[in-house]
C-alpha positions in Angstrom: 0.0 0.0 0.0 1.1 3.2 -1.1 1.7 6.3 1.5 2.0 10.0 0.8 3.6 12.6 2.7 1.4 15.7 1.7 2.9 19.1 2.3 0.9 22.2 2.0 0.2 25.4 3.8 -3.3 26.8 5.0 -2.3 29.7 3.3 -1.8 28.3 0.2 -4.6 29.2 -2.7 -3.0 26.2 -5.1 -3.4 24.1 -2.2 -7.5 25.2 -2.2 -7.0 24.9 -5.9 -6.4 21.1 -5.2 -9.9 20.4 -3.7 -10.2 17.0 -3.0 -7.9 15.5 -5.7 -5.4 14.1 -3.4 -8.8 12.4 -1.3 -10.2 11.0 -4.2 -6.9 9.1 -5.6 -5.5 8.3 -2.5 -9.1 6.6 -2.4 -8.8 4.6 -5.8 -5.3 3.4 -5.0 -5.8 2.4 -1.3 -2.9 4.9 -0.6 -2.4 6.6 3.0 -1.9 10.1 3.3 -0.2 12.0 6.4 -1.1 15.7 6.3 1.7 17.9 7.1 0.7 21.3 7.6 3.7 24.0 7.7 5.5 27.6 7.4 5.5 28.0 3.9 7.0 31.3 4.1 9.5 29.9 6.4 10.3 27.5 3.6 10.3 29.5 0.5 13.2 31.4 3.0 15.4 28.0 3.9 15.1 26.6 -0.3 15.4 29.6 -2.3 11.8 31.0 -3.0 10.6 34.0 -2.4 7.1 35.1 -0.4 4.8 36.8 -3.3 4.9 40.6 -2.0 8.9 40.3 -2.2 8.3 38.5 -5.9 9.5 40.4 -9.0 6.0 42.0 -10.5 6.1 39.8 -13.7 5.5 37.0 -11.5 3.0 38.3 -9.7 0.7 39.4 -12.8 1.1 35.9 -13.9 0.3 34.4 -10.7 -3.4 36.9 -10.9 -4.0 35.3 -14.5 -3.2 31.8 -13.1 -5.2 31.6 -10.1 -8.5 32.4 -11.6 -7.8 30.0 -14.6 -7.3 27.6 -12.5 -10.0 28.4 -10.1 -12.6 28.2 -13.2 -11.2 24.9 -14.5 -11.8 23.3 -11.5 -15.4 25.3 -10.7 -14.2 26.1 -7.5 -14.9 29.7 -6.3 -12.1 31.6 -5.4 -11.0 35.6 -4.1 -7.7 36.5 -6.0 -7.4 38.9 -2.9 -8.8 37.5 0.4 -10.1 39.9 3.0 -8.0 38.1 5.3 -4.4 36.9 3.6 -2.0 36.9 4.2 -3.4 35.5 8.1 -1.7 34.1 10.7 -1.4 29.8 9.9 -0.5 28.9 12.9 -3.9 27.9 14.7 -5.6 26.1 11.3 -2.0 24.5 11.1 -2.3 23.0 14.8 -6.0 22.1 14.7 -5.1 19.7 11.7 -2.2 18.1 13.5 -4.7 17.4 16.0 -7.2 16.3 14.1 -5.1 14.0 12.8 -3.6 12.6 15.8 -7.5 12.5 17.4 -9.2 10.8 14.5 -12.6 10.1 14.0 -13.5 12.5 11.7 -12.6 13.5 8.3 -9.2 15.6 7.5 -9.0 15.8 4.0 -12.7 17.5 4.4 -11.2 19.8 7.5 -7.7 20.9 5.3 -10.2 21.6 2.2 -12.5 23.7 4.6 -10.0 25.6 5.8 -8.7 26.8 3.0 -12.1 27.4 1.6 -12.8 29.2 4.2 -9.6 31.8 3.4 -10.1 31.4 -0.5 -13.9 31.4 -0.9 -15.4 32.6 2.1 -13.4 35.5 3.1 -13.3 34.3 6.8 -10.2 34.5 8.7 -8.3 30.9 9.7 -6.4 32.7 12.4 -9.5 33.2 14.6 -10.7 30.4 17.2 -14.7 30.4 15.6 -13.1 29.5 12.2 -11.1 26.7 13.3 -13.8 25.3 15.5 -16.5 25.8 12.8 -14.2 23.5 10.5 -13.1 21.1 12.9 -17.1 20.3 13.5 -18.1 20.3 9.8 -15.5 17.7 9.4 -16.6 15.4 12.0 -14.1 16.3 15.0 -14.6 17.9 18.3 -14.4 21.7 17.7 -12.5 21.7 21.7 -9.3 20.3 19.5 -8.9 23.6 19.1 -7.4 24.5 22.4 -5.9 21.2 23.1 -2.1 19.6 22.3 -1.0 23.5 21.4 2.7 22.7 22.2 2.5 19.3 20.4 0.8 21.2 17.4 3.8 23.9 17.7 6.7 21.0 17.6 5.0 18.7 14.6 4.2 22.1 13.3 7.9 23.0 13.4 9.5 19.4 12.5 7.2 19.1 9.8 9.2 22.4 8.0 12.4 20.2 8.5 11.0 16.8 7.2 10.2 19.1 4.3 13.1 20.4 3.8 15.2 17.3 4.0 12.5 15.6 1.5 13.0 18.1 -1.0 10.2 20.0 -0.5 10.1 24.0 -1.6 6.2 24.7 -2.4 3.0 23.8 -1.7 1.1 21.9 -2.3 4.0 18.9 -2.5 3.2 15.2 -2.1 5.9 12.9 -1.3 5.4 9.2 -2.2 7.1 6.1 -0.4 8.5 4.9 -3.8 10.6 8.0 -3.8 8.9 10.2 -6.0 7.8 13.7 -5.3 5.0 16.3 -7.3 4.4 19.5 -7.1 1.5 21.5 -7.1 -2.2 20.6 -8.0 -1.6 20.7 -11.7 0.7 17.3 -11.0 -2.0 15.6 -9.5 -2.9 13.7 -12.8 0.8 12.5 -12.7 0.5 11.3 -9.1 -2.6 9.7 -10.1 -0.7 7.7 -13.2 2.8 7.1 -10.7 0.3 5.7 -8.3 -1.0 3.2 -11.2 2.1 2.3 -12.2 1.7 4.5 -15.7 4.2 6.6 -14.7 
């Protein structure tokens, strides 16, 4: 059985872009997935990227033409400039890493509500009524929110080095067991053919 690391940020709108693709072929090839929420401006800083406000401008005009195209390929509703981004990652971050580590609920549903909630909903992830409104709409106990803070803080922190030392630079990244690694949501049909042994 196949496992993926998957690397994103809750900041990340190519992350939102992804939706559920990830859920739906870890699904149809009985692969695992460990989420591993992290400082994606902390890592753009340790591999060689660059945040977007320090980006050169051409990049940034492309990246307002991509997002939307994107966004309207996969019908998925989406603010090019969010009322609240960029937003402090930290507390949607730790909420996953104990929803995770709780179980019983559903944390593919909970990462893709978070971000919707930054990219479609204009709500802020930073605030406690965001995270706990997302934590019960995906099955877990909305109280996660307050508990394992320090634990969420140190997986939090060592997932930015396992990243790192993977290879990692963007988000979202998934790392497979067989050694290879895409990136972004536009390489999800290619982890979807490695997974099938196509590719």
């Amino acid at each position: 059985m196949a496992h993926i690391d998957y690397f994103f940020s809750t900041l990340s709108p190519f992350a939102y872009l992804a939706g559920a693709g990830l859920e739906e072929i870890a699904a149809r090839h009985g692969a695992n997935v460990t989420y591993k929420p992290l400082d994606i401006m902390a890592l753009f800083a340790r591999t060689g990227g660059a945040a977007p406000a320090d980006r050169h401008p051409s990049r940034n005009a492309y990246r307002a033409q991509e997002l939307p195209r994107q966004a309207r390929k996969r019908g998925l509703p989406l603010n090019l400039k969010p009322a609240h981004w960029p937003t402090n990652p930290a507390p949607s971050s730790y909420a996953i890493i104990a929803a995770q580590n709780a179980g019983g609920g559903d944390v593919g549903a909970l990462v893709q509500s978070v971000l919707r909630a930054c990219w479609a909903e204009e709500r802020d992830i930073a605030e406690d009524a965001v995270v706990r409104d997302c934590l019960q709409k995906s099955g877990f106990d909305p109280a996660l929110a307050d508990r394992g803070l320090l634990s969420g803080a140190e997986t939090y922190a060592a997932n930015l080095e396992e990243a790192v030392n993977a290879g990692v630079f963007g988000a979202p990244f998934y790392v497979v067991d067989s050694g290879q690694s895409f990136w972004g949501q536009d390489r999800l049909e290619d982890l979807d053919l490695h997974l099938a042994g196509k590719l």
